[in-house]
N, C-alpha and C positions, 0 to 999 in steps of 0.2 A: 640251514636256511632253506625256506622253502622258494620252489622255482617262481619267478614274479611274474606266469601265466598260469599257476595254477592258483586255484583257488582260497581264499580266506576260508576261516572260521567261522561258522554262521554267524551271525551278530547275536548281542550278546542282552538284547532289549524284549526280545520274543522266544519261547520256547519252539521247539519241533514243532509240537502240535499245531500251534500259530499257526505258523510259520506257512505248514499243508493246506491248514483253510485259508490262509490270503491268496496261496499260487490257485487255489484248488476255485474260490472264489474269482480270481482277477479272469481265469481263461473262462467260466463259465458267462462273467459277464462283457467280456469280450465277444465269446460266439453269439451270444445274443444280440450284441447289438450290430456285429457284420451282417447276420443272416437280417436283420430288419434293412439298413442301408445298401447291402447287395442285392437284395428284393426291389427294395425302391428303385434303384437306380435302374436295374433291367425293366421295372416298368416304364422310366423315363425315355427308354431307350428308342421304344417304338415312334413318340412323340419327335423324338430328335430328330431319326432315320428319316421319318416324312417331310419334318422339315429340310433336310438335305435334298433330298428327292425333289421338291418342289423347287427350289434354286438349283437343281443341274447344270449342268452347261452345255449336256445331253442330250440326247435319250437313252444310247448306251448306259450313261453312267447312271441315269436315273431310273433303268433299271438294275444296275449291281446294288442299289440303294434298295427300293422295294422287294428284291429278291430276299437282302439282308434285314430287313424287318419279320419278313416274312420266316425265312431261319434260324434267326435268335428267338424270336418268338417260341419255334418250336424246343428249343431249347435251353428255354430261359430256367426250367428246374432244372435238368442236367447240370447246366454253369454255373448257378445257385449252389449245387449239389458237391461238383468239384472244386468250387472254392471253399467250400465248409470244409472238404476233407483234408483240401491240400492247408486249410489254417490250424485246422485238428492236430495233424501232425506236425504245423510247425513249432503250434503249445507244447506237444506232447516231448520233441525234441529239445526244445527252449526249457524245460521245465523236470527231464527224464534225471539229472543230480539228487531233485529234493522228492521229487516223487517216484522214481523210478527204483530211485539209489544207483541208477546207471549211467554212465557218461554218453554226451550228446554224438548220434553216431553221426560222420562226415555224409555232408552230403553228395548226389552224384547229380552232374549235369544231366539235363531235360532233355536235350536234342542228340538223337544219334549221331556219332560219331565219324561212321563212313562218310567217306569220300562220296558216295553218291547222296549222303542227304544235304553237303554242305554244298551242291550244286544248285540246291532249292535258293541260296541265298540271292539275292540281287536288291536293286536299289528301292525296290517296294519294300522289302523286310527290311533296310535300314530305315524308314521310318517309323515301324513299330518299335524296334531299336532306339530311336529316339525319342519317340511316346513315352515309352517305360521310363527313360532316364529325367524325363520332363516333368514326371510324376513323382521323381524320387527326389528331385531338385527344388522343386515346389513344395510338396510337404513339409522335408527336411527343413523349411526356411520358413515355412508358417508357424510351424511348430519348433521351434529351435528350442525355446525356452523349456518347454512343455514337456519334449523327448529329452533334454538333458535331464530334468529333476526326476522323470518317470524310471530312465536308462539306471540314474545314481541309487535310485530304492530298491529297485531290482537287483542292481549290483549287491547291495546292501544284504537284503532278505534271504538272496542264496546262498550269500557268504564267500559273492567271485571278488576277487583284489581289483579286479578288470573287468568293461563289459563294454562290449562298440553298440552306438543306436542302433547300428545296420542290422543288427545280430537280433533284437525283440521281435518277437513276434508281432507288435502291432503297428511298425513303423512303417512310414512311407515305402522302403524300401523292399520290406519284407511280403505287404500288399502288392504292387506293385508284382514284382515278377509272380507271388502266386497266381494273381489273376493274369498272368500272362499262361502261364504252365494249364489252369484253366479250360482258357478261352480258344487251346491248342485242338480243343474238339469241334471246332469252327470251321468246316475249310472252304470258307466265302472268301469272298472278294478282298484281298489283301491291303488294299489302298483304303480300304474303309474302318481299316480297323483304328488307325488315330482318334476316330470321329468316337469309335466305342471305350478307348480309354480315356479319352477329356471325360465322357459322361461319368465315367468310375472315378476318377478324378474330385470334379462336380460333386457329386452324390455318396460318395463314401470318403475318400482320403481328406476332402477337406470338411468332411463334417465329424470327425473323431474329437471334435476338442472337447466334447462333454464325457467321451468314453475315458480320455487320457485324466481329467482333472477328478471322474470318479476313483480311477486306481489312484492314484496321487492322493487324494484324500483318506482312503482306505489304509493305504500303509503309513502315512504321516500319524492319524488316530489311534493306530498300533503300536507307535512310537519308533518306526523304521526310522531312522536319520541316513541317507544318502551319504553315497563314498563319493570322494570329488575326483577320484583318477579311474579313467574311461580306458580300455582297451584299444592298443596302438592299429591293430590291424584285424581285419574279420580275419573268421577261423575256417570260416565254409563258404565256398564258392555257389554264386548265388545262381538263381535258376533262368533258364531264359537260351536264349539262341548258342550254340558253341562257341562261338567269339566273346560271352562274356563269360569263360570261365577263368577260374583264376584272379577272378577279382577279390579284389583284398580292399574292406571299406577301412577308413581310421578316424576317430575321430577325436581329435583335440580340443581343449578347453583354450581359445585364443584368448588373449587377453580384451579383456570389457570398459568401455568408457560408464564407470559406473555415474555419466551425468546425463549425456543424453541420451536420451532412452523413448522406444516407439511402443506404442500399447501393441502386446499380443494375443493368442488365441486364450480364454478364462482368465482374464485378469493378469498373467504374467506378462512383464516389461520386457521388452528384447533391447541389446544396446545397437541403436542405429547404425555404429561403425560399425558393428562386428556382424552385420546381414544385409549390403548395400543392394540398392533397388535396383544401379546400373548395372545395364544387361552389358554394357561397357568394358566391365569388370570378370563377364562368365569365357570361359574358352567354351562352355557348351554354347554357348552364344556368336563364338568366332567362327567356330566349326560347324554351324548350322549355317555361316553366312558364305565360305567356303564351297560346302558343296554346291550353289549356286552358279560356280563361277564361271563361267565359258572360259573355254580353251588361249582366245585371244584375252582377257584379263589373266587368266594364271599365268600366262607369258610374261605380261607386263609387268606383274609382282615379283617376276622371277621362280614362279613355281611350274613342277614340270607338268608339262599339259596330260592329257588322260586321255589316250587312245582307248577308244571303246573296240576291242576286239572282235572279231567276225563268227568263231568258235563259242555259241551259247553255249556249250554245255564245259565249260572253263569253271574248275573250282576255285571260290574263292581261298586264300592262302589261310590254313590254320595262324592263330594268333601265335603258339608256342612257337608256331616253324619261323615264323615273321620274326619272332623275338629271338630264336634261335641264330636266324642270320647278321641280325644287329649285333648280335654278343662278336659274333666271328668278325665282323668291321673293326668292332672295339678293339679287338687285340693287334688291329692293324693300322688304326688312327688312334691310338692310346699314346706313343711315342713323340715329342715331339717338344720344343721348347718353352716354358712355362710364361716367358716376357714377351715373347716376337709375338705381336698382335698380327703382323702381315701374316704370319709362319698361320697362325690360329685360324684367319678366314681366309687361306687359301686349302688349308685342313679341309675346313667344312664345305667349302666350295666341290672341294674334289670327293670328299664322302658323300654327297648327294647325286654327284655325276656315278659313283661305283654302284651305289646304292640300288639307282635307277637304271645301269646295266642288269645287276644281278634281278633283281625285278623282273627286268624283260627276258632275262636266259629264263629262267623259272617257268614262264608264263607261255615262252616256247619247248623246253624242254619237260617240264612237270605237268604241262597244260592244266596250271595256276596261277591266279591273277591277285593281288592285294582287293581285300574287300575297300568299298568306297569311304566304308567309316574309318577303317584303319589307315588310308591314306590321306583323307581329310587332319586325323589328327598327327600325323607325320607331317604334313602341310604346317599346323597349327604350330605346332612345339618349332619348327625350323625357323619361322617366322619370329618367334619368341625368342631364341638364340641371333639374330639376326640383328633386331632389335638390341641386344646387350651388348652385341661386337660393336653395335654404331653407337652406344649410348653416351653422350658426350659428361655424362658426370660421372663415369666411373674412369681411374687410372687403367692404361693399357696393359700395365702386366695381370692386373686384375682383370681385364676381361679375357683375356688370352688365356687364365687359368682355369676359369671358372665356365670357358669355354669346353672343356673337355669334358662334362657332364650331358652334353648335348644328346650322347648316345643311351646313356644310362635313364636319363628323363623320358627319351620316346619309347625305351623299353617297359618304364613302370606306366607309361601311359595306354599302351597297347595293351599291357596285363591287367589295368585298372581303369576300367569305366566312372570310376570314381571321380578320377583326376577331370573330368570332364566338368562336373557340378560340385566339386567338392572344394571351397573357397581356402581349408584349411586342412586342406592333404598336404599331406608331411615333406613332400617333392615339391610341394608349393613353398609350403613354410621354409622350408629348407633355401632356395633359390632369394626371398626372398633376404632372409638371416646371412647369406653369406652376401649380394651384394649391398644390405645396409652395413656391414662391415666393409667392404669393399671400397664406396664410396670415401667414406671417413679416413681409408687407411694413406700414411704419408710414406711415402716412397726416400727411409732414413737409410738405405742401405743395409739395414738387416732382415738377412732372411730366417734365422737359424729356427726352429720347429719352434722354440717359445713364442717366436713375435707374431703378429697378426700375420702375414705372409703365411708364417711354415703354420700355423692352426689351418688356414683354408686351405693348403695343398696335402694336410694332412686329410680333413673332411675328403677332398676332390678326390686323393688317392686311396681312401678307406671305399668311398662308393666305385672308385674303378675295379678295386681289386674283390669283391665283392661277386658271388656264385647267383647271391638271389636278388632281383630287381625287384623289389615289392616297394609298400606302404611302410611294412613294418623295420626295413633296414632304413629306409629313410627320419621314421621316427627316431630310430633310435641316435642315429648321426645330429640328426636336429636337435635331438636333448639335450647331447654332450655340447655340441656349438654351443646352443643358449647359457647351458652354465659357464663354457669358458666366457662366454659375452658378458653374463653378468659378473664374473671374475675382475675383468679387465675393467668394466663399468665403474667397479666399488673403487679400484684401484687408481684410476683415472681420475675420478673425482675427487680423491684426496690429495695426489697430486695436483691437478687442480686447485684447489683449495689453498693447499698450502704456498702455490706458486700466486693466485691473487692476494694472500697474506703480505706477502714479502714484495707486490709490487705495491698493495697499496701501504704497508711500511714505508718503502722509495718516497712513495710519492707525499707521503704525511712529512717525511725527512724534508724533501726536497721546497714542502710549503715553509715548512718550519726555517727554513733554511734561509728562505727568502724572506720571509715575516722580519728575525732576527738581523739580517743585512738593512733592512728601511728602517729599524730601530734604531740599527748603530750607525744609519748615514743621518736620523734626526740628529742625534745628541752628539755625534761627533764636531769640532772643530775646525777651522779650516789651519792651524796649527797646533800640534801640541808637542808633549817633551814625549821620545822616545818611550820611555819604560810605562804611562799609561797608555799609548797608543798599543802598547804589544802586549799591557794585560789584556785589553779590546778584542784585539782582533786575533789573539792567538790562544787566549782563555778563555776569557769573557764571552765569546760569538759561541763557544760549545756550552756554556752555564748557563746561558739563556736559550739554546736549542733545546738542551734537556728538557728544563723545565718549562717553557712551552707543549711538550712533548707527552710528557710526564701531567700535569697540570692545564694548560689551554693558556690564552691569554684572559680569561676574563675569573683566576683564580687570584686568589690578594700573593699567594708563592711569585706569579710571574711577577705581579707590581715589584716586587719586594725587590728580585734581584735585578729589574730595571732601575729602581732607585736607587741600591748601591752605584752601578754603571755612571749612573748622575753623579754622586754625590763625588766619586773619585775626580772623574770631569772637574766639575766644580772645586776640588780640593788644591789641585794645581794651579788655579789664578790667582795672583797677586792681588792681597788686599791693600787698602790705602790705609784704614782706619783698623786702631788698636785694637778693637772691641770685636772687630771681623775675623780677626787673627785670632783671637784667643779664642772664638767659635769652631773655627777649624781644627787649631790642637787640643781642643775639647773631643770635638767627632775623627778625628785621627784612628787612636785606639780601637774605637770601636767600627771604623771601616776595614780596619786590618783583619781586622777579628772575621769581617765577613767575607771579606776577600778569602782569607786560609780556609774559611767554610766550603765557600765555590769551589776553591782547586781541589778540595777532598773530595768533593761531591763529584767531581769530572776524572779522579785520580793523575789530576796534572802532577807533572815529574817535580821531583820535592827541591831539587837544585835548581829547575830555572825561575820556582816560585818563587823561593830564595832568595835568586839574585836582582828578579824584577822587583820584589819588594824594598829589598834594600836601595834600589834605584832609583823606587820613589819614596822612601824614606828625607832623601837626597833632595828630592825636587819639593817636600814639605818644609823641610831645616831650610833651603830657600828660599820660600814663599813664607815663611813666618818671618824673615829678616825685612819681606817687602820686596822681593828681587823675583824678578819673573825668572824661573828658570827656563834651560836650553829649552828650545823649540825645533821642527823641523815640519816641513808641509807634510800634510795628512792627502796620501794617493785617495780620488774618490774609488770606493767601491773596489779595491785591488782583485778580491778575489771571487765577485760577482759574474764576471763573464767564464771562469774555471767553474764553477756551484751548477752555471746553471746553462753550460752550452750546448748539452744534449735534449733540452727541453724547452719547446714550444707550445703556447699558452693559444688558447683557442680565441679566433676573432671570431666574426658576424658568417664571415663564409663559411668555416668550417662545423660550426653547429648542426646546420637542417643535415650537412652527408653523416656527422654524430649521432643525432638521432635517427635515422632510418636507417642503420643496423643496428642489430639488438645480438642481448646479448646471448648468446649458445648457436647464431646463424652460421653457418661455416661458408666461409668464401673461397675463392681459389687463383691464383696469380701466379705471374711468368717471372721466376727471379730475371736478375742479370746476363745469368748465364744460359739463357734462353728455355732453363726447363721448370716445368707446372710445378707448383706445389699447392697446399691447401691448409687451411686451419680454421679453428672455430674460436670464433671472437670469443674470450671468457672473461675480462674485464675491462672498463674503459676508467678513462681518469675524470673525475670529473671537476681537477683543476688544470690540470696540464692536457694540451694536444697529442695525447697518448692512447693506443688500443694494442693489448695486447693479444695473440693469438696462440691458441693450441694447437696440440694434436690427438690423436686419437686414445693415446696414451696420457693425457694433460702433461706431456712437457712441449715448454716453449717452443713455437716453431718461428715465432717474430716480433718484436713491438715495433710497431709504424705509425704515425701521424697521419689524420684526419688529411692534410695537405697532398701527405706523399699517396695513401692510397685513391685519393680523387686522381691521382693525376696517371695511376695505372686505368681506374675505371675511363678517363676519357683517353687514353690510349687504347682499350680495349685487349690490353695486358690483365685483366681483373674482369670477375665476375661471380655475384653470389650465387651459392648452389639453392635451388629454391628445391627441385624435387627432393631433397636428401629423407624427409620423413616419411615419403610417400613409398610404399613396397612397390619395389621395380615392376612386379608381375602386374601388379594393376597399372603401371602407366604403360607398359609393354600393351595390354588389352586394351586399354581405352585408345592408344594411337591406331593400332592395328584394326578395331571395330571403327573408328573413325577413316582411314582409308578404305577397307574391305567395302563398309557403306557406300562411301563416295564411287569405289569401280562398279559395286551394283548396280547403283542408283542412274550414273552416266550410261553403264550400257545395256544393261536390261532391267530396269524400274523393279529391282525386284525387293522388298522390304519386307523383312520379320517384325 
C-alpha cells in the first residue's frame, strides 16, 4: 500500500504529453496575467498614497506618505520584477514532479534567523502581520468555491491523492506572502505598508476570478475530473516574518447546506453556512479586537495586563521556544482528575499565573519578551477555554475533560497562523466534534473506552501524548472521532427507531385497550350469569383487541366479532314465546362454533374454554325451558382503572407545552435526587399525555407527561437546550466579540 501523502497515479483521462501542456499552459497563463494585475496595481498605488497623504492627521505622517510614493514609484519594476520571480518559482516548485521529474524541494523561511534580526520585530511589523493574514482570509472566502474545484483538478492532473489550496501557486495565500518576500526591498515607513497591501489586495487577489475559471475551464475540456480529498496539512512553511514558520495550512471539505446558497466569484454558488459573513464568528477578528485593549479592560476580563518594557532592544520570543515552554507546562498540568470541574479551573487558573511567571523570568533573564501577536492569541484561546469551563450546556465532567486540551490548542495556534482565519482548521473542527458529543452525552455511569466518555478521553489523551502539535495530528484525531460519531449516529438511531416502535405498539395496545373496554361496557348488562360474563371479560376483551389491532374498527372482521359478543348476550335471555326459542337453538351451534374460532385465534387454554362453554351450554338448556338462568351483578369496568392507570389523556392545557417541543429537541432536568440529566424528546403519543425521551445512544432515558414536565419547567428544575446544534466555537466567538466590543467601545471608542 502506498503511503496516503504520497502521490496517486496520474489520472488516467490524459496522457503525459497533456498533461505537460496544461501545467506547462496554466503557469504561462498565470504569469501573464499577475504581471498585467501586479503592473496595474502599482500604478494605482501612487493615486492611493496621495490620497492618504491628503487626509493625514500630519505632517510627519503626510510626509512618510509622499516620501513613499515617491520610493515605490522608484521601484515599482524592481517589485514587479521580484514578484514575477518569486511566482516563477513558486510554479516551478508547484509543478517540479510533472515537469521536473523532481520532487518539490522544502522551502526555507524569508527572514534571518538571528537574534538580532528578530529585534526588528515590534508592534508596527505586527500589522503587516496581519495584512497578509487579512489577505489570505479574504480571498480564501471569496473564492472558496473556485480554489476548491481548481485545488481538486490539480490534485487530479498531477496524480497527488492530496493537495491543500494553501499549497497552489495561485491562491490567496501563496500571493500573499510572496508579495510580502517582495516588497522586503522596501525599507520605507513601516506603518504604511497595510495601506500597500489593501491595494494588492484590491487590484490583484480579488480580481483572479477570471484567471481561476480560465484554468477550470482548461482542464474540465481536457476531461480532468477533480479528486474530492484535499491535503490535511501544508508541507512547506510559508514565507513572511520568522514567527510564521512552521505553519501548517489544512483544508477540509466541511460539510455543505446543499440549499442555501450565496452567488460566487464566475458563477459558482458558495453554501452560506459554510462561509458566514460574521466577523462574530473569526478569532482573527477577536484578536484584532484584543490588541486594542488597555491595561485597565484586560484587567477587567481577567487577562493579564502588558507591561511594555523599558529595554528596546528585548527580542521578541521565537515561536518554537514559546511552544517549547507550553510543551514543558503540559507535562506538569497534564495530571489531574478528569470529573472535578473545580480541580479543571483551578488547573487553568494556576497555569496562566505559571505561565506569566515563566514569561517574566525569560524576559529578565533571556532578555525576551512574547511578541504581541503571540500573546494576543494566547489571550484569545484562554478566553475560549474559559468560556467552555462556564458553558452551562455542557455536563461538568465533560468540561473538565475536554479542558485539558487547552495547552495543546494554544500550541497549534502559535505554530499556525492559520488557526487565526481558518473557519475549518482541524483544531477547530475538532473542539467543535468533541463538545457536540459532549453536550448530548448522559452521565449513565459508564465510562469504560467503548462509551462516549472513554472515546473523548481517548481523543483528549491521543493529543496529550502527542510529540507534534500541528494541523495535521489534529486532522487526523478529527477523522477517527467523526467516524466513531457516525458509528454511534447509525446505531443510535435504530435504537431509536426501534424503541419508538414498541412505544408506539404500547400506545396502539393501550388505545385498543380502551376502545374494546367502551364496547364491552355498551353491550354489557347490568346482570348476567357467570360463565358469559367470563367469556367477556376474560376471552372475549383479548379477541376483540386482536382484531382491532390486526384489522381497525371500520373492517367487517371487527363487526363480525362484535356481533358474536352480541349475540351470546342476547342468547342467555329468557324468551316468552315458542317461536323465539326455537330461533336461539337454531343459532346456538353456530355461536359455539364462533366462540371455539376466537379462543383458537387468541390460543385461550383449551380447559377453561371447555368448561366455560359447557357452562353456558347450561344457561341455554335453561333459557330454552323459559327459566332465566343464575345471574350475579356485572362490576362496571373491573379492570379499567389496572388497563389504564399509568396513562393520562391530554386536555386543553397540556397541548400548546405538546406542541412547542418537537421532536429530536433535547432538554435537560433535575431528577429527584437533585442531579441533571438530559434527553432528547424522540417520540410523543399523540393519544395519550406521553413523551418519551432519549439518550445519546437512543436508549430510554424517561417517559414523562406533558403535566409532569410543565411542572419541572415552572419550577425551573427543566430547560430546553437551544444552543445544542450550534458549534460551541462560534457561540464561544460571537459572545466573546460581543463583550470585547462592548469594553472597547465603553472605554476607548475603538471599532474594526
Amino acid at each position: 500500500m502506498r503511503d496516503r501523502w504520497s502521490d496517486n497515479q496520474p489520472t488516467d483521462t490524459v496522457d503525459g504529453l497533456a498533461r505537460r501542456r496544461l501545467l506547462l499552459s496554466a503557469r504561462e497563463q498565470a504569469a501573464r496575467e499577475l504581471d498585467r494585475l501586479t503592473n496595474h496595481a502599482l500604478e494605482k498605488l501612487d493615486d492611493v498614497l496621495f490620497e492618504h497623504a491628503e487626509k493625514a492627521a500630519s505632517v510627519a505622517l503626510q510626509s512618510h506618505f509622499i516620501s513613499a510614493v515617491r520610493e515605490l514609484r522608484q521601484l515599482r519594476r524592481p517589485l514587479a520584477s521580484a514578484f514575477s520571480k518569486q511566482m516563477q518559482k513558486e510554479f516551478d516548485q508547484f509543478f517540479a514532479t510533472e515537469l521536473l521529474g523532481t520532487h518539490k524541494p522544502a522551502a526555507h523561511s524569508y527572514h534571518n534567523e538571528d537574534t538580532d534580526s528578530l529585534t526588528l520585530m515590534n508592534n508596527v511589523e505586527l500589522e503587516e502581520d496581519l495584512a497578509v493574514l487579512a489577505i489570505i482570509a479574504k480571498g480564501e472566502k471569496f473564492y472558496h468555491n473556485a480554489l476548491g474545484q481548481l485545488t481538486g483538478l490539480w490534485a487530479s492532473l498531477m496524480g497527488r491523492h492530496r493537495l491543500a489550496v494553501a499549497d497552489i501557486p495561485v491562491g490567496p495565500d501563496t500571493l500573499a506572502n510572496q508579495f510580502r518576500r517582495a516588497l522586503a526591498i522596501w525599507p520605507g515607513y513601516q506603518a504604511i505598508k497595510p495601506v500597500v497591501y489593501d491595494v494588492f489586495y484590491e487590484h490583484v487577489v480579488a480580481r483572479l476570478g477570471g484567471l481561476y475559471q480560465k484554468l477550470i475551464d482548461d482542464m474540465q475540456q481536457a476531461g480532468i475530473k477533480p479528486v474530492t480529498a484535499y491535503s490535511r496539512a501544508r508541507k512547506t512553511p510559508p514565507v513572511g516574518s520568522s514567527r510564521l514558520t512552521e505553519k501548517e495550512h489544512a483544508f477540509s471539505s466541511a460539510s455543505r447546506d446543499p440549499v442555501q446558497t450565496k452567488q460566487g466569484v464566475g458563477g459558482y454558488s458558495e453554501p452560506a453556512s459554510a462561509i458566514p459573513d460574521e466577523a462574530e464568528t473569526s478569532i482573527f477578528g477577536l484578536v484584532t479586537l484584543v490588541r486594542h485593549l488597555l491595561d485597565s479592560q484586560r484587567e477587567s476580563l481577567g487577562l493579564p495586563t502588558l507591561d511594555t518594557p523599558s529595554e528596546e532592544w528585548l527580542a521578541p520570543m521565537r515561536p518554537d521556544a514559546l511552544v517549547t515552554l507550553l510543551s514543558q507546562l503540559q507535562q506538569q498540568f497534564a495530571a489531574g482528575s478528569s470529573f472535578d470541574l473545580k480541580a479543571a479551573q483551578d488547573s487553568s487558573t494556576s497555569f496562566r499565573r505559571v505561565l506569566s511567571n515563566k514569561l517574566e523570568k525569560m524576559a529578565k533573564q533571556q532578555h525576551q519578551q512574547v511578541h504581541a501577536l503571540d500573546q494576543n492569541i494566547i489571550d484569545v484561546v484562554m478566553m475560549l477555554f474559559d468560556f467552555m469551563l462556564g458553558d452551562p450546556t455542557m455536563p461538568d465532567p465533560m468540561k473538565a475533560l475536554i479542558a485539558k486540551l487547552q495547552i495543546p490548542v494554544l500550541q497549534v495556534a502559535i505554530n499556525d497562523r492559520s488557526f487565526l482565519s481558518n473557519r475549518s482548521h482541524p483544531a477547530r473542527s475538532l473542539l467543535n466534534n468533541l463538545s457536540r458529543a459532549a453536550i448530548r452525552w448522559v452521565d449513565d455511569g459508564d465510562y469504560n473506552a467503548s462509551s462516549m466518555y472513554g472515546m473523548i478521553e481517548q481523543v483528549v489523551n491521543r493529543v496529550l501524548d502527542s510529540n507534534e502539535q500541528n494541523a495535521a495530528l489534529y486532522a487526523d484525531v478529527d477523522s477517527d472521532f467523526t467516524d466513531y460519531l457516525q458509528r454511534e449516529k447509525r446505531a443510535a438511531k435504530i435504537a431509536e427507531e426501534r424503541l419508538s416502535q414498541v412505544s408506539r405498539g404500547q400506545e396502539q395496545l393501550s388505545a385498543a385497550r380502551r376502545r374494546v373496554a367502551d364496547e364491552l361496557d355498551r353491550m354489557m348488562r347490568e346482570q348476567m350469569p357467570v360463565s358469559v360474563y367470563k367469556i367477556l371479560d376474560e376471552a372475549w376483551r383479548d379477541v376483540l383487541t386482536l382484531t382491532l389491532l390486526r384489522e381497525g374498527d371500520s373492517n367487517p372482521a371487527w363487526d363480525k366479532i362484535v356481533s358474536i359478543a352480541e349475540r351470546l348476550i342476547d342468547s342467555v335471555i329468557p324468551r316468552d314465546h315458542e317461536w323465539e326459542r326455537q330461533k336461539i337453538m337454531r343459532d346456538i351451534p353456530l355461536l359455539l362454533a364462533d366462540l371455539r374460532e376466537g379462543f383458537f385465534s387468541i390460543s385461550y387454554d383449551k380447559a377453561k374454554s371447555a368448561y366455560l362453554l359447557k357452562q353456558l351450554q347450561l344457561c341455554h338448556i335453561t333459557v330454552l325451558r323459559g327459566i332465566s338462568p343464575p345471574m350475579q351483578p356485572v362490576p362496571k369496568n373491573p379492570n379499567r382503572e389496572q388497563l389504564f392507570a399509568d396513562t393520562e389523556y391530554m386536555d386543553e392545557q397540556n397541548i400548546q407545552l405538546a406542541q412547542s417541543i418537537e421532536i429530536g429537541q433535547w432538554i435537560r432536568w433535575m431528577r429527584e435526587d437533585g442531579t441533571e440529566t438530559r434527553g432528547k424528546l424522540s417520540w410523543r403519543s399523540e393519544i395519550a399525555d406521553l413523551l418519551l425521551f432519549v439518550d445519546n445512544r437512543g436508549r430510554k432515558t424517561i417517559e414523562m407527561s406533558n403535566e409532569y414536565l410543565n411542572n419541572l419547567f415552572s419550577e425551573d428544575k427543566a430547560s430546553v437546550i437551544q444552543e445544542i446544534n450550534e458549534p460551541i466555537m462560534d457561540r464561544a466567538l460571537r459572545e466573546m466579540y460581543g463583550m470585547l466590543r462592548q469594553t472597547t467601545s465603553e472605554k476607548s471608542h475603538f471599532s474594526i
